[in-house]
N, C-alpha and C positions, 0 to 999 in steps of 0.2 A: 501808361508809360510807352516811351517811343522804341521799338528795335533799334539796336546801333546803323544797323545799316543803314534804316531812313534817317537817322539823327545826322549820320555823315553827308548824306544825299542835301538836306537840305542846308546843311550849313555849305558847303561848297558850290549849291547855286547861288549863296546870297554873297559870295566872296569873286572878288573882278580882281585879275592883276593888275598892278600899280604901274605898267610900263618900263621900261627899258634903255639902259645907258650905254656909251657905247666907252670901254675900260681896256687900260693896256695886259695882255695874254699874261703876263707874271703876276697881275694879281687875279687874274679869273679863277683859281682853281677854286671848288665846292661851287660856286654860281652857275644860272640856271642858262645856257644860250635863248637868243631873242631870233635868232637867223638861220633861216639852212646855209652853212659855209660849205663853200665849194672851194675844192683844191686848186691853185694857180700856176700849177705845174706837174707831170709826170715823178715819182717817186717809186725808186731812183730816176734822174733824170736823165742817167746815161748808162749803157752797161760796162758794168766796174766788177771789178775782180774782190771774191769774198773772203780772200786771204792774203797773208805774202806768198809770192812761188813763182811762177814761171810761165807768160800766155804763151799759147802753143797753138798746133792743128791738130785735133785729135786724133785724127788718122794715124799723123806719125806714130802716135805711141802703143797700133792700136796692135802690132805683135810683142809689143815691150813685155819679159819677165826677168824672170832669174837668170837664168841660160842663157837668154838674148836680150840683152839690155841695150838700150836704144841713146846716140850720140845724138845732141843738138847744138848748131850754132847759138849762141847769146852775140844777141846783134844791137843790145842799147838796153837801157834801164826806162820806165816809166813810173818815177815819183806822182802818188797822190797829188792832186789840184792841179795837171799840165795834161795834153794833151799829147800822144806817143804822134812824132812825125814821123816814123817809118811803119813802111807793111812788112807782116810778117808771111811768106813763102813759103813752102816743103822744106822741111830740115830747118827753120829757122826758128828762133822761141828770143822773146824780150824778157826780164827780170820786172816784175810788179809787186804792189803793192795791196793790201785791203783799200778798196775805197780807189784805187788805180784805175781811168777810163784804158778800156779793152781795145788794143794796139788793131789796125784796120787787117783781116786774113785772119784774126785766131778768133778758136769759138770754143776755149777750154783755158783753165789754168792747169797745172800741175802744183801741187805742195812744194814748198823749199824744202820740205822734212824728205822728199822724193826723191832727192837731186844730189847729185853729187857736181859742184861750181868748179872747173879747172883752172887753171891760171892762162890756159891759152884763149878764157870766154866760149869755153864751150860747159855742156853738163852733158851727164848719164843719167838715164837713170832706167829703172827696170818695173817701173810702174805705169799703167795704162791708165785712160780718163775717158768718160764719155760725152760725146756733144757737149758742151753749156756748162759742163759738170765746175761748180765754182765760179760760178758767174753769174751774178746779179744784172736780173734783166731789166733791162729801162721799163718803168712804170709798170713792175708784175706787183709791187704795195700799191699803190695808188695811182689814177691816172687823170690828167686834167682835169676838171669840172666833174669828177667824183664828187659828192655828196660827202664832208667827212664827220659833221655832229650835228646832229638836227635839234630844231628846233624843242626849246622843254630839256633837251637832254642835260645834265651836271658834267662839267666839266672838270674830270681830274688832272694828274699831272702828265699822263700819259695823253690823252687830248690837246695839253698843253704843249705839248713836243711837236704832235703833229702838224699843231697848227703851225706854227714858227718855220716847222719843216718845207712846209706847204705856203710859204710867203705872206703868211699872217702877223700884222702886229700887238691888230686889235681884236677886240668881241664884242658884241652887245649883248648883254645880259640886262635879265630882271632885274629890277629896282629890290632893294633891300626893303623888307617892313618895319616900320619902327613900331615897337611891343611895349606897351605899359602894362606893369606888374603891381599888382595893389593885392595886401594882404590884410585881410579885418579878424579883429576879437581886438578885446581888453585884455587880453590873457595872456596877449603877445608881448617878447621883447627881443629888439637886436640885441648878439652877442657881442661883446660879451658883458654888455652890462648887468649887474646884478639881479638875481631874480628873486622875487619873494612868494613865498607860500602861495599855489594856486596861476601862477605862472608859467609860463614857459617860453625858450626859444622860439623864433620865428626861422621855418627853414626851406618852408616852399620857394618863395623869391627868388633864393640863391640857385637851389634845385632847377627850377624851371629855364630861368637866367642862362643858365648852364647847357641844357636840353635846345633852346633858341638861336642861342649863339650854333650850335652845333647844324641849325637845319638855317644858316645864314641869314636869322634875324637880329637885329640891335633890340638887346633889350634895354628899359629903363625903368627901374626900381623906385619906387616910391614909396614915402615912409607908411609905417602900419597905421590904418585905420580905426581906433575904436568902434566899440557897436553902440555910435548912434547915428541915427538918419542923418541930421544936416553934414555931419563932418563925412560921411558915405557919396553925401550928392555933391560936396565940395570935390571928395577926391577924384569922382566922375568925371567932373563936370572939366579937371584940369587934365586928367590922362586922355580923355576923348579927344580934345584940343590940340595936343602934340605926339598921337601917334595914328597908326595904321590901324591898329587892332588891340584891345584890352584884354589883358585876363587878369580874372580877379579869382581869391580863394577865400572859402568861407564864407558864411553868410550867407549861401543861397540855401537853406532848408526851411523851414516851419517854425523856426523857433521866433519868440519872441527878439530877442536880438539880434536877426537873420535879415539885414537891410539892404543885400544889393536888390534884388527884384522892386520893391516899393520907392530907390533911391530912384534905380533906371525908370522907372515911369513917371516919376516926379518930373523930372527932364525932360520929360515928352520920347521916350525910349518906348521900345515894344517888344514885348517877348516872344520869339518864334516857338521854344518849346522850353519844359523842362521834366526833367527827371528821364533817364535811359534804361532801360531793361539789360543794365548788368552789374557786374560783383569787381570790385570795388567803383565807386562812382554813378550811383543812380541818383542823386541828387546834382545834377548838373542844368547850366543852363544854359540859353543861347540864347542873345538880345540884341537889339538895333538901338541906336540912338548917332544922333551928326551925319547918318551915312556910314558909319564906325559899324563896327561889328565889336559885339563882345562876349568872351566865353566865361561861365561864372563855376570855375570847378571848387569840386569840395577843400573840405580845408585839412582833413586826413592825410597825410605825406603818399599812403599807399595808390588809396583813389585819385590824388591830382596828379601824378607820374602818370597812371593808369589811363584817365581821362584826356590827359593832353595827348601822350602819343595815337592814342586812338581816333581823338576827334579834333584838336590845334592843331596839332604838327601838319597833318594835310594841310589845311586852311592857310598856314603859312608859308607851306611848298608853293599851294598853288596862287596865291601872290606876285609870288616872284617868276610866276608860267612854266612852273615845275610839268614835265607830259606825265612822270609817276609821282603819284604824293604817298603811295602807301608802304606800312613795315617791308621790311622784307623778310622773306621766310626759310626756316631751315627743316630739314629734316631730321627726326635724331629719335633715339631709342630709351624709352623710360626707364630710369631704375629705381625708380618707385610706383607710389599704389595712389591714386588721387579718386577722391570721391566726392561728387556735387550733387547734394540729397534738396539744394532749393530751385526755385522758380524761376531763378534768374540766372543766364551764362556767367560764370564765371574766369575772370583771368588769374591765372596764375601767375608767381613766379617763380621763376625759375633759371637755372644754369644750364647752359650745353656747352659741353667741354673738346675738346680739338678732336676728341676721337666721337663724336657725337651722340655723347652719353648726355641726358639731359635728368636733371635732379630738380627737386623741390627744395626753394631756398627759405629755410626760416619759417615763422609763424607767418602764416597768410594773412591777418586781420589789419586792416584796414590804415589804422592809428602806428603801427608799429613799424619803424627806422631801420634795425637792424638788419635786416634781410635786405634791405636796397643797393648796396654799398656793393654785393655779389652778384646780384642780379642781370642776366645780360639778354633774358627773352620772356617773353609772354607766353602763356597755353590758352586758348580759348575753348574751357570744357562745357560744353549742353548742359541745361538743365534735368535733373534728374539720369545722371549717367557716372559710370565707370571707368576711369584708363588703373591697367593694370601693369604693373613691373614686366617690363618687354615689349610695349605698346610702340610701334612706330606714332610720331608724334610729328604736329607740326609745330614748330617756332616761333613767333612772331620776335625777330630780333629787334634790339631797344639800339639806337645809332650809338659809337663811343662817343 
């Protein structure tokens, strides 16, 4: 059996991103950038005042209190989007705005909240201000040919700001992968059609479906497979044909009506590995065929969650020229007792809650649903080992 480690190693050397399109900045959000984008302009581009109140000289105000409160000329107003045509001089202050470019001689604003406005265009007031103090300096966020998301990086909505900010219309991002999803057994049915004695629900497809979309792949569902070889190599042989990458569930163990691995070499497919040295998910597999890549996880609801985010989901980051493909991690405090008395690491699940309390969710085995629905991390515990109640712990968070 392979460590996970190498089982990851090797499937994301045998995975090439699909290249790159170039899409308008409103729908870029969750997509991977293809470019290092440079700024097309200083941000702010001019020094602007960071409130409403009053440009001034600082000096003036710099004996202003209580006792001595200090008179100023108001010599014009400066509305946001215009440019102040007068300088301001000793004794002299213009009325501004937030987002107001900074009138030529002042190198401060004052607060309106500061000021007391007269009707003869003058104000008091008995507050002092230092240098700069409320002034937004030209290009102190950003500055020309700044560097502002590099290459690989995901684009959120805050990047999306930037960009536009920064005289972007467009991005190029990674190509989207297209995912075919095949589910095998006789034993399977969609819902909600009727089921009979020795059946059941088919729920990975939707599951995974779900998990795909979320790491900005298209997925496509395809009906359930019986267990028997030709209708296995049929379904191959069409999911290969129109996507990026397969995963399939079920089927790949020992058993007698276990046909993806004999379907994929019927085809002329190759197996790079199978089975991983962990808990839930050692019977898994990796295989070639068309150039395609395909991941053949168990058919257990626990181990195929388990399995994809561990070893797809990179695979499908990096697709799309994702720079991180892997979970991200939290840290958080046990308030329980976990014990792993086998041979193999085991993942857990588990919850961590806003105060970073982390619990064990449910029965752990394999086959069983209920605990998924709560679940929002993984624990990766050693074989043959202990975490006890008050254990700093790390996380392996599962994406919403």
């Amino acid at each position: 059996m392979l460590e996970l480690e190498k089982a990851i190693e090797i499937s994301l050397d045998l995975i090439k991103p699909l290249g790159s399109q170039t899409i308008d900045i409103i729908n870029a959000a969750g997509r991977y950038n293809s470019s290092n984008l440079k700024s097309k302009v200083d941000l702010p581009g001019f020094d602007n005042s960071a409130m409403d109140g009053y440009a001034i000289i600082s000096s003036d105000l710099k004996q202003a209190n209580q006792s001595n409160p200090v008179t100023l000329n108001c010599i014009g107003i400066a509305p946001a989007g215009t440019m102040p045509d007068k300088k301001i001089k000793d004794g002299m202050c213009i009325r501004i705005f937030t987002g107001s470019p900074i009138p030529e001689g002042a190198n401060a604003v004052i607060m309106q909240e500061d000021c007391v406005h007269n009707d003869d265009n003058t104000i008091i007031t008995s507050t002092s201000v230092k240098p700069w103090q409320n002034i937004r300096i030209r290009g102190e966020d950003i500055r020309k040919g700044d560097n502002l998301i590099s290459e690989g990086e995901q684009i959120n909505a805050g990047a999306i700001a930037l960009l536009n900010a920064t005289g972007h219309k467009t991005a190029q991002v990674g190509n989207q992968p297209r995912i075919g999803l095949i589910a095998t057994g006789s034993e399977l049915i969609d819902p909600p059609n009727k089921i009979n004695p020795g059946e059941i629900y088919e729920s990975n497809r939707t599951m995974l479906a779900s998990m795909i979309t979320q790491a900005n792949g298209i997925p496509k569902i395809y009906p359930i497979v019986e267990d028997d070889l030709k209708k296995t190599i049929s379904a191959l042989k069409s999911a290969l044909s129109e996507n990026d990458l397969i995963i399939t569930t079920g089927g790949v163990s020992v058993g007698d009506h276990d046909h993806i691995k004999p379907a994929l070499e019927e085809i002329g497919g190759s197996i790079d590995f199978w089975k991983v040295s962990m808990k839930p998910g050692k019977p898994f597999m990796l295989g070639q065929a068309n150039e395609k890549t395909l991941f053949g996880l168990p058919g257990n609801p626990g181990s195929a969650l388990t399995t994809f985010l561990l070893l797809v989901r990179p695979a499908i980051l990096k697709l799309q020229g994702a720079s991180n493909v892997h979970l991200m991690k939290r840290t958080g405090l046990l308030v329980d007792e976990i014990n792993n008395n086998g041979e193999r690491r085991h993942f857990i699940r588990v919850k961590i809650d806003e105060n970073s309390h982390v619990s064990v969710i449910g029965n752990q085995r394999s086959h069983m649903l209920g605990s998924l629905s709560k679940t929002n991390g993984l624990i990766d515990i050693a074989p043959n080992s202990h975490l006890a109640n008050g254990d700093k712990v790390k996380v392996l968070m599962i994406p919403n």
